[in-house]
MARMARRO-858441 format. One record per residue (C-alpha): x, y, z; residue in three letters. Coordinates in steps of 0.001 Angstrom, whole numbers, plus 500000, padded with zeros to 6 digits. Example, Ala and Ser with C-alpha at 12.3 -4.5 7.8 and 13.67 -1.06 7.14 Angstrom:
BEGIN
512300495500507800ALA;513670498940507140SER;
END
This chain:
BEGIN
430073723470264978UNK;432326725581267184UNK;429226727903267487UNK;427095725291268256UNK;429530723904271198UNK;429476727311272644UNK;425918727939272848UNK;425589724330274135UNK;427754725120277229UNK;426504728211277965UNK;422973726761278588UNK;424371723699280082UNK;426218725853282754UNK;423298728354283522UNK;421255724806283842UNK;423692723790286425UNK;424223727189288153UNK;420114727127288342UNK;419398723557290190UNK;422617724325292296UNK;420557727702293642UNK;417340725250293809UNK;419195722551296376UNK;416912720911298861UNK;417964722140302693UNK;419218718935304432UNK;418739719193308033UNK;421091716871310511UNK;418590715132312579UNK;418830715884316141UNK;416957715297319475UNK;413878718134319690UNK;414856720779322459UNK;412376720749325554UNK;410883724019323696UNK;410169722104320855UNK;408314719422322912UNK;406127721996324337UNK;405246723740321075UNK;404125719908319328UNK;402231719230322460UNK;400035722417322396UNK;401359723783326068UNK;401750727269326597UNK;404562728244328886UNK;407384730849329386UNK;410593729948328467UNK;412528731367331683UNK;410557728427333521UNK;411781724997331432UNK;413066722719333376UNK;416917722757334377UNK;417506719024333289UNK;415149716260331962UNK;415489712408331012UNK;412742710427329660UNK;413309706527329495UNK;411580703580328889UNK;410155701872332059UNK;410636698270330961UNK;414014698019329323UNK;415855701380330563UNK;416653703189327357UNK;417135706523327056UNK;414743708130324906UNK;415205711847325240UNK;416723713936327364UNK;418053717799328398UNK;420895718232330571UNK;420739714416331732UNK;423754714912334101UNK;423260718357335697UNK;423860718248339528UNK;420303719235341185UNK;418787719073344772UNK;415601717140344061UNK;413668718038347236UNK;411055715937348219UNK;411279713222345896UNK;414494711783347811UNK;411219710473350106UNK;411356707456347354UNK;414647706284347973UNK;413142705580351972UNK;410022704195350512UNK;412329701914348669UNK;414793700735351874UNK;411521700143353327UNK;410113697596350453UNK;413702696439350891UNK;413335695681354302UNK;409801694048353708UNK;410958691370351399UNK;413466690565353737UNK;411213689891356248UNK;412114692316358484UNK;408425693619359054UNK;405255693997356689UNK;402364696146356004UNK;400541695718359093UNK;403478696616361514UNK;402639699605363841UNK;404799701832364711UNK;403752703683367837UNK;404216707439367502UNK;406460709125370085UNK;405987712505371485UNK;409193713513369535UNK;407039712489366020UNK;404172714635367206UNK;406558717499367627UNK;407908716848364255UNK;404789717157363044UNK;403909720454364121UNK;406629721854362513UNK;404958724697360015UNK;408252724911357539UNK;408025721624356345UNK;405535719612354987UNK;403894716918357617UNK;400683715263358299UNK;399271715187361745UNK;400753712903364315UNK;399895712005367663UNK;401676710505370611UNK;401275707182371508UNK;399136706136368412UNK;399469702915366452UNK;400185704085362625UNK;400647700896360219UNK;402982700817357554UNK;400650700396354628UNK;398979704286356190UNK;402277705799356690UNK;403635704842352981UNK;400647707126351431UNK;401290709749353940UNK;405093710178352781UNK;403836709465349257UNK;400646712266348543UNK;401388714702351129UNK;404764714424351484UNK;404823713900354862UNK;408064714399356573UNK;407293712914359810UNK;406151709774358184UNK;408890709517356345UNK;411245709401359554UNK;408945707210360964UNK;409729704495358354UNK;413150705663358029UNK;413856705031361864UNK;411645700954361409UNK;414410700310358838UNK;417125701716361150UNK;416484703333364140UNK;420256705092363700UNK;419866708096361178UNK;423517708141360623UNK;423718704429359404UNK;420240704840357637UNK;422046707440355492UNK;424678705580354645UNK;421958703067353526UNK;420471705046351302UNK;424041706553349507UNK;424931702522349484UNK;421778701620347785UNK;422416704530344875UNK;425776703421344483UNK;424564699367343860UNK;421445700943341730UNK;424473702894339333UNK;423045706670340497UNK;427000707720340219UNK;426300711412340537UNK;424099711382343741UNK;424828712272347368UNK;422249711998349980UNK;422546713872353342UNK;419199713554354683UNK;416396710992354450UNK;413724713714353457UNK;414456716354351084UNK;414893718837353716UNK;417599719967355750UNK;418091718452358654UNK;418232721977360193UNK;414591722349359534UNK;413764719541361853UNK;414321722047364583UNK;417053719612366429UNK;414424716761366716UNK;415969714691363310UNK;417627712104364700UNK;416350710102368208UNK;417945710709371559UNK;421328709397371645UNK;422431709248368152UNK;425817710818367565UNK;424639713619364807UNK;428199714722364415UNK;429020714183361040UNK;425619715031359933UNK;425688718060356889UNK;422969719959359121UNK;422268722672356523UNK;423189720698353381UNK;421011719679350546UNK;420720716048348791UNK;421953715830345421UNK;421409713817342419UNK;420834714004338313UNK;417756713887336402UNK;420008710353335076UNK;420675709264338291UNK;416930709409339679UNK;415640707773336174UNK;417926705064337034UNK;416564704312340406UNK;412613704942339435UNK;413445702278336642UNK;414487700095339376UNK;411883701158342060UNK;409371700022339406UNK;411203697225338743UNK;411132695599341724UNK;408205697110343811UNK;405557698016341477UNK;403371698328344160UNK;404147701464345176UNK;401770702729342423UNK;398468701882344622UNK;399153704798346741UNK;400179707517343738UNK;397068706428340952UNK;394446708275342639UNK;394126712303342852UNK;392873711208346650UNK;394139708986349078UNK;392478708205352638UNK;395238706839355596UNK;393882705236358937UNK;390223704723357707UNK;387705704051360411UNK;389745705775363478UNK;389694709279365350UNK;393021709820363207UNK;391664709427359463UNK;393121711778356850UNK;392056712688353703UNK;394890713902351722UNK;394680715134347652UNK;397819714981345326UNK;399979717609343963UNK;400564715057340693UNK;397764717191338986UNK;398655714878336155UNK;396784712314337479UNK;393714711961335629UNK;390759713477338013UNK;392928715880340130UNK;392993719487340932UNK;392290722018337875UNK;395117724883337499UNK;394310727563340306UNK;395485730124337790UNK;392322728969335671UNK;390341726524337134UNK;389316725762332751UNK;392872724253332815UNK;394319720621334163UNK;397059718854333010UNK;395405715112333107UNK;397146712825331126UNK;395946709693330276UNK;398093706298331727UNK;399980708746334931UNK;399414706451338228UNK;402727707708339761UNK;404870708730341401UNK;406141711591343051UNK;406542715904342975UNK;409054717485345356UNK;410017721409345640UNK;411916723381347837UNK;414164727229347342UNK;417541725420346136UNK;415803722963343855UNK;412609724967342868UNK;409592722523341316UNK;410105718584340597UNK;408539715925339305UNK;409416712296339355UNK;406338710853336737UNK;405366707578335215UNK;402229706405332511UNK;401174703236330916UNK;399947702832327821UNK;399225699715326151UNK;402249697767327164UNK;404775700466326939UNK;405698702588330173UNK;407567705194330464UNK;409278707384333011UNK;409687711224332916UNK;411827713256335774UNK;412035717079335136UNK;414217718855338137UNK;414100722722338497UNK;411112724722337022UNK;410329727958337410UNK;411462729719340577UNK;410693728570344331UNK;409244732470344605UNK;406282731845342528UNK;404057728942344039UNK;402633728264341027UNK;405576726535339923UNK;403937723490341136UNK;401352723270338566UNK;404573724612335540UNK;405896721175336198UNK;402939719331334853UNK;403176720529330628UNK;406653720321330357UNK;406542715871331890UNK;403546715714329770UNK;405155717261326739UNK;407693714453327412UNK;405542711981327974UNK;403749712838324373UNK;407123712637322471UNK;407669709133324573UNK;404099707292323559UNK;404103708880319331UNK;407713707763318383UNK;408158704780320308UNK;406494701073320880UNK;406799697908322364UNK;407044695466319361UNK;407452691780318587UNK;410783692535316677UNK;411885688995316332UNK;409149685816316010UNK;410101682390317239UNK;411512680805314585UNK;414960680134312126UNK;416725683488311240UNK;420074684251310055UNK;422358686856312314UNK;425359687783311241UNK;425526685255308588UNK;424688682231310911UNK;421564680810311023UNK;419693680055313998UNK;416627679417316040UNK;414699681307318422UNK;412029679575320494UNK;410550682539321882UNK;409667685428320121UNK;411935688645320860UNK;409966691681322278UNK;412153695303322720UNK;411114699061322480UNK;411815700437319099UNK;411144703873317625UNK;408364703443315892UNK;408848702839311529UNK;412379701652312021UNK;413377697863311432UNK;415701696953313812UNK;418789695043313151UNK;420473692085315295UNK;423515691306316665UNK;424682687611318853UNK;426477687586321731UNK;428620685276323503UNK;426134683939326004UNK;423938682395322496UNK;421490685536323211UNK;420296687621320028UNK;419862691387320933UNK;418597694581319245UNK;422061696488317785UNK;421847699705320432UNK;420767702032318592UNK;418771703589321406UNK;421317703659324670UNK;420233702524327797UNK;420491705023330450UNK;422699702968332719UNK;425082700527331422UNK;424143698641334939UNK;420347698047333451UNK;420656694483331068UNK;419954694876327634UNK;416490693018326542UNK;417581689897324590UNK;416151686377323582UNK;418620682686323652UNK;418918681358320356UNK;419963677660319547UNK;422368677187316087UNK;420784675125313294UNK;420353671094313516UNK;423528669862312752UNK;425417672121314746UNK;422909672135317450UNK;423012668338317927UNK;427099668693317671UNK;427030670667320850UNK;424390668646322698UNK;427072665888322030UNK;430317667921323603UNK;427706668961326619UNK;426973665661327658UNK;429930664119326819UNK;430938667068328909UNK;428811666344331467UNK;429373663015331953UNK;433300663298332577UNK;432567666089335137UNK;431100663271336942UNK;433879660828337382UNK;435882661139340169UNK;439489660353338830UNK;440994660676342025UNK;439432657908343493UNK;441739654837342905UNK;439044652207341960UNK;437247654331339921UNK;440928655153337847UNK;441945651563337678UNK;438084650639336099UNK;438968653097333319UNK;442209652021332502UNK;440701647983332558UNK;437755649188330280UNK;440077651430328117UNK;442338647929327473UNK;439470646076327161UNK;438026648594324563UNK;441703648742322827UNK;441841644805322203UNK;438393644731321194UNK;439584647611318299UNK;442535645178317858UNK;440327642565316962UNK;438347644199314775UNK;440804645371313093UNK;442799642186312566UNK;439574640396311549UNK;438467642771309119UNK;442205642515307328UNK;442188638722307695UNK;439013638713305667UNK;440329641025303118UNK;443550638957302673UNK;440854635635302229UNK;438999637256299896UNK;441561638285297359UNK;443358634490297529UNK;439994633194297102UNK;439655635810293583UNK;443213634883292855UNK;442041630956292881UNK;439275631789290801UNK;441110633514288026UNK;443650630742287520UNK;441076628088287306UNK;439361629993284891UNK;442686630251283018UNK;443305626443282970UNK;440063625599281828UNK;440736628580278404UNK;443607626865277920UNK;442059623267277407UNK;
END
């Protein structure tokens, strides 16, 4: 038996030893580098030219759905343009001007466009240029005289247009930006013509750079979207036209070669980088801040948003066709893992072990094979348990009212218009207090009454039965 025990334990712990060897690997699951994005995609790039930082969010609700060095400081060139583009929608919902306004070119704009270093458009003196043409021509071509043009409708002072601009990323959440010029380049480059005649230019950063996040600038493209979704007529196309039909029209082509019909790669004109759903919105490049990209697609219902700052190196000129597999690569993680789903249908549920009722049926992003689960909040909302962040706490969370079940849904319609109604009596005024207390009496007596009747009937009753019974005992008796 001893022998047998022995023998038994040997195999037993050789068994052991042998499946302990054999362990399955168990990986922590982590967010894919950029690298790894590029290698599922297909791309082929060099490493040394990834992007420096790079967020990916959802368009719609603002969550964060992948990112690289999110919070890295980074000059983002030319696509600062947006946040004028956006001061000017500003200004055209509050009436201040529309599309049609002209702004008549001065000979100061014509100089500014003439300058070779940065990029323009051409410009003449004493022409008409409408708003809707000069948006595109800070938009495509990056225009830097058009910009100014808008900048200086908004607010003809460039110092107090500035401050506009840092206001409006401080009220949009962009915490880590700092803008010191309304173009993405120095002001230095303007060659002294920046600001108009007159302006104090003092405590202007002449030689100083904008900067922002790849966070920051996801934040306010979520809200540029938001709020002035129009912006993506002018960015759609590979080719936009400005001031059709006049001895100024311009034909200019877009250096978003993601844009489904644009330019091929001029390394290999075999290659482009179209991706289907890109309307929008923006590249920008420069030597501090190398190759940008501010991108957007649609698919279905789900849009995202993709900003990659810093790729490759400002020496090689190509860098502005790098950009393009590194925000698709992004934009392919984005559109296989996630969705736009019905997550809750109208209806009775039970939440954190109360049951209620949802009359419209709760839509959210999701990654796509998880079931989501459900908190309630204090405002009677029902909301998605954050599992996937938002990108800025300042961006609501997507949520859907809920009403409790009957009884306790009829209990509070009760306590709201009972609620109501004394928030409409005016117990100050004198009449109105001395009518309450007379109706209050009147109500007490009445409750009196009742009262005293119903125990006056009671005490009848039981004489009456008391009667009864001693009758009926006479009667035995006999």
């Amino acid at each position: 038996m001893k022998k047998f025990s022995l023998i038994f334990m040997t195999v037993f712990t050789m068994v052991m030893m042998m499946f302990g060897s054999f362990s399955p690997v168990v990986f922590a699951e982590g967010e894919p580098t950029m690298m790894d994005l590029i290698k599922e995609s297909g791309y082929h790039v060099v490493e040394s030219d990834k992007p420096k930082s790079a967020v990916l969010i959802d368009a719609n609700t603002g969550k964060l759905l992948w990112s690289e060095n999110p919070d890295q400081a980074h000059n983002p060139a030319s696509i600062m343009k947006l946040m004028t583009i956006y001061l000017t929608y500003e200004a055209m919902a509050q009436g201040k001007f529309d599309l049609d306004t002209k702004i008549k070119a001065t000979p100061r704009h014509a100089q500014m466009a003439n300058i070779y270093e940065i990029s323009n458009n051409k410009i003449t003196a004493d022409v008409e240029y409408p708003v809707r043409d000069l948006i595109p021509m800070a938009l495509v071509p990056s225009s830097n005289v058009a910009t100014m043009m808008l900048a200086e409708l908004v607010e003809p002072n460039a110092v107090t247009f500035l401050k506009m601009m840092n206001d409006k990323a401080q009220e949009l959440g962009m915490t880590n930006t700092k803008i010191v010029n309304a173009t993405g380049a120095e002001i230095s480059a303007f060659q002294g013509l920046y600001a108009q005649e007159g302006v104090d230019t003092s405590s202007l950063s002449v030689t100083g750079s904008n900067v922002t996040t790849a966070r920051d600038f996801s934040i306010f493209t979520y809200n540029l979207l938001k709020n002035y979704p129009q912006i993506l007529e002018y960015t759609s196309t590979p080719k936009v036209t400005t001031m059709k039909g006049t001895p100024y029209e311009e034909t200019f082509t877009t250096y978003n070669y993601s844009v489904p019909g644009s330019e091929p790669d001029e390394r290999d004109p075999n290659v482009n980088y179209y991706y289907e759903g890109v309307d929008g919105l923006k590249t920008g490049s420069s030597p501090s801040g190398a190759f940008n990209i501010d991108m957007t697609a649609k698919r279905d219902d789900l849009r995202l948003i993709a900003i990659v700052f810093g790729v490759g190196d400002w020496a090689d000129q190509t860098g502005e066709f790098k950009r393009h597999p590194f925000a698709n690569a992004m934009l392919d993680y984005g559109f296989k893992n996630f969705e736009v789903k019905e997550v809750l249908p109208a209806g009775e549920h039970e939440v954190d072990g109360k049951k209620i009722i949802t009359k419209e049926p709760f839509v959210d992003v999701i990654k796509k094979g998880e079931t989501p689960a459900f908190m309630l909040t204090d405002k009677n909302t029902v909301q998605v348990k954050p599992v996937i962040p938002r990108v800025s706490e300042k961006i609501p969370p997507m949520e859907v009212t809920y009403d409790e079940e009957q009884k306790n849904a009829i209990e509070k319609i009760i306590s709201d218009d009972t609620g109501k109604f004394l928030d409409t009596i005016d117990l100050s005024n004198p009449i109105t207090k001395w009518l309450l207390i007379i109706v209050g009496t009147i109500l007490f007596i009445i409750l009196l009454l009742i009262i005293f009747l119903v125990r006056d009937n009671s005490r009848r009753k039981k004489a009456r039965q008391k009667r009864m019974s001693s009758q009926k005992d006479i009667t035995n008796n006999d």
